[in-house]
N, C-alpha and C positions, 0 to 999 in steps of 0.2 A: 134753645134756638135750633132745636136737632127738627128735620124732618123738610119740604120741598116747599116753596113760597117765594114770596118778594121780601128784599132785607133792604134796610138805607144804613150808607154812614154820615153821620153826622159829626158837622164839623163846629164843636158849640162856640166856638169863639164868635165865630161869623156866620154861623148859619146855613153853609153851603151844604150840599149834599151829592152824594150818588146814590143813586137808584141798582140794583141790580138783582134777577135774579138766580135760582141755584135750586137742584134737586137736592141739596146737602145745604140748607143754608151754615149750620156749625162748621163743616169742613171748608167752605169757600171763605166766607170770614175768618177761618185758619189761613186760609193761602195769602190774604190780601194783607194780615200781619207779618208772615213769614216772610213774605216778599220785599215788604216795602220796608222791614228792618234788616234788610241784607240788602238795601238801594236797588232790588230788582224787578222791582212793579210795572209792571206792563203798560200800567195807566199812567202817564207823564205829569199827568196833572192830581192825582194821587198822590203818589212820590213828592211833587214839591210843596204840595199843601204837607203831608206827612213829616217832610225834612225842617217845614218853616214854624210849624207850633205842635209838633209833639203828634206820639201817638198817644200820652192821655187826654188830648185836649179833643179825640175823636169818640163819640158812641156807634154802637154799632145794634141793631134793631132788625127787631120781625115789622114790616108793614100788614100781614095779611100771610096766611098759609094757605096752599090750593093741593087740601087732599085728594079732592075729586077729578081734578087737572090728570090726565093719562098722556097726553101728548105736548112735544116739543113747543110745537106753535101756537100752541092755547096756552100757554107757561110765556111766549115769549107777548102776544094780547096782552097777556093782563098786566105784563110789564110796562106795556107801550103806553097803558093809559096812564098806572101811576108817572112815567115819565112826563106825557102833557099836562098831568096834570101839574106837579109839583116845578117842573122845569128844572132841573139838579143842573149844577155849573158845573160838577167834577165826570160827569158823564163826557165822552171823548164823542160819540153819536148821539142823536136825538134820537136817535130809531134801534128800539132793541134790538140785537140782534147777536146770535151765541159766540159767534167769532168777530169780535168788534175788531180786532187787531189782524183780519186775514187781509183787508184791501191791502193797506203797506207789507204787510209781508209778498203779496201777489208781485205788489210791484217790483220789490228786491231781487226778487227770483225772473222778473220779467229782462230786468238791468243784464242778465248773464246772457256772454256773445255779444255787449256790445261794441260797436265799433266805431271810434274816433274820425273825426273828420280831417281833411288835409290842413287846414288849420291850424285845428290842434295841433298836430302830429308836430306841424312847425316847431310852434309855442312849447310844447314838451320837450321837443331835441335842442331848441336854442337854452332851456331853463337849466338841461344838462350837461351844456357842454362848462369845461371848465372841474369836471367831477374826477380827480382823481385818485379818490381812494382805491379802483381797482386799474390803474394804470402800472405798464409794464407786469402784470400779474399772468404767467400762464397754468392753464389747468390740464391735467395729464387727460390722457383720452379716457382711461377708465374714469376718472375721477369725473370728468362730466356727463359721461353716460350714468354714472349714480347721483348726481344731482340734477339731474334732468329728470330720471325714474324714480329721485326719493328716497334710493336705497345704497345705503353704503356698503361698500364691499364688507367680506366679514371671510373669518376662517385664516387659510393659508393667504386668500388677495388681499386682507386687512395692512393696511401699514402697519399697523401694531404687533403682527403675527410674527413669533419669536422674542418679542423683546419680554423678559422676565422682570416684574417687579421685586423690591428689596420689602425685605418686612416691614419692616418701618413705613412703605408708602401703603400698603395694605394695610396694616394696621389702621395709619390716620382716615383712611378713605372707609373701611369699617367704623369708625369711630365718630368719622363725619356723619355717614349714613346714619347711624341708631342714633343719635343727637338730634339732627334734621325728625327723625321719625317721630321721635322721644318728644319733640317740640308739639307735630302737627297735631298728635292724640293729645296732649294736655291743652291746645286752645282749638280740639272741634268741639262743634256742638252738639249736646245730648239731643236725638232723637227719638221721637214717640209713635210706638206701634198701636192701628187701630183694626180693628174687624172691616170687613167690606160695610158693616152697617153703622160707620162712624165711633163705635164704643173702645173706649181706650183699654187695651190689654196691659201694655208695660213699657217703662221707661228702661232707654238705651244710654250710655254714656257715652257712644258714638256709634257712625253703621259699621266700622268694622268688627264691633264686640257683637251687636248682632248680624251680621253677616256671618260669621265664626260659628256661635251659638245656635244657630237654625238653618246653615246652610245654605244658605242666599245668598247669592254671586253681589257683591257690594259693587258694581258698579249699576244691577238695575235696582239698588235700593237710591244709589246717586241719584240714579235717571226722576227717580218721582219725588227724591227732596227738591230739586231743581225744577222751580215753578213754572220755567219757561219750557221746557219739554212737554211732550203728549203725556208720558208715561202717565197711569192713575195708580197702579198696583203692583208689586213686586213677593213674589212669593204667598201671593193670595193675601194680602195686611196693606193696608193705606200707610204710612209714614210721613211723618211731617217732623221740622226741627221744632226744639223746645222753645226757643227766645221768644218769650211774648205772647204766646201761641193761646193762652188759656184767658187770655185779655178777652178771646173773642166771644166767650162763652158767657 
């Protein structure tokens, strides 16, 4: 499934489909695994076909390969026909298109600054009157200039400046710590490093081990496990989690 074309999944219980396609079809059918068995698939109707009969009850397929295809919108044509033709239910547009999830996002971003009507305003201050959990509570003047700014005093202006802990609470709060830690590395999940041309180099038993190992700052290895980000590459290697991830191949 390595190389640029049109892929469908198919849902063989009932027959439904998406359409979609991909310069990478092996890596994107990675993502749509990766995703939708971490409940973070983009595609809503994915996800709950996904959730309601299994990811083995889905194949996943080449329609057609377009080596000769060199451009974006001749890749997204050929898409558009298989779309008409087949008519897929799990497709969210009818109409190819590479950022199918940019309108709602436009709109999210459009929602910021906005502003309530005197109405509302009403209905909001009558729903909270009656709310006394911060009644009677005053807040020091620094203390609200740092949570207005986010930033808590620190240093000599910290409250906590001078007070010494006893061994014993250091101890349990070191103890605390490497537990907590000691937990999150025994249930992350193995990570797999790939060459820029999809080919699998080597498995990781989590990004901090290769982060460590290669010198790759682990939070832009996060940024491209994390299928809802732009990131594509981190330290010149593709990375995707293991769960399932080889179903797509």
């Amino acid at each position: 499934m390595k190389g640029k074309g049109i892929y469908y999944i198919l849902n063989i219980i009932n027959g439904d489909l998406y359409i979609g396609s991909a310069k990478c079809i092996h890596r994107r059918c990675g993502n749509h695994i990766s995703t939708a068995n971490r409940g973070k698939h983009r595609n809503p109707k994915l996800q709950s076909a996904f959730n309601k009969y299994g990811m083995d009850n889905f194949e996943f397929g080449v329609i057609c390969y377009t080596i000769n295809i060199n451009t974006e919108q001749e890749l997204q044509d050929i898409e558009q026909k298989w779309i008409d033709f087949y008519k897929p239910k799990y497709n969210i547009l009818k109409k190819a298109h590479r950022s199918e999830y940019v309108d709602s996002k436009k709109e999210r971003l459009n929602r910021r600054g906005f502003k309530h009507t005197e109405e509302t305003k009403i209905v909001m201050s009558k729903k909270a009157m009656g709310n006394k959990n911060s009644l009677g509570k005053k807040w020091k003047p620094d203390r609200k200039i740092a949570v207005r700014t986010k930033t808590l005093p620190s240093g000599k202006n910290s409250p906590s400046y001078g007070i010494k802990r006893s061994q014993e609470s250091i101890q349990k709060r070191l103890e605390t710590f490497n537990r907590n830690r000691q937990e999150k590395l025994k249930s992350s999940i193995p990570v797999l490093q790939y060459d820029l041309n999809c080919f699998f180099i080597k498995e990781w038993l989590h990004e901090e081990q290769a982060s460590k190992e290669l010198g790759i700052r682990k939070d832009l290895i996060r940024l491209v496990l994390d299928e809802t980000k732009c990131n594509k590459t981190a330290g010149g290697y593709i990375w995707k989690y293991k769960e399932f991830y080889n179903k797509a191949v």
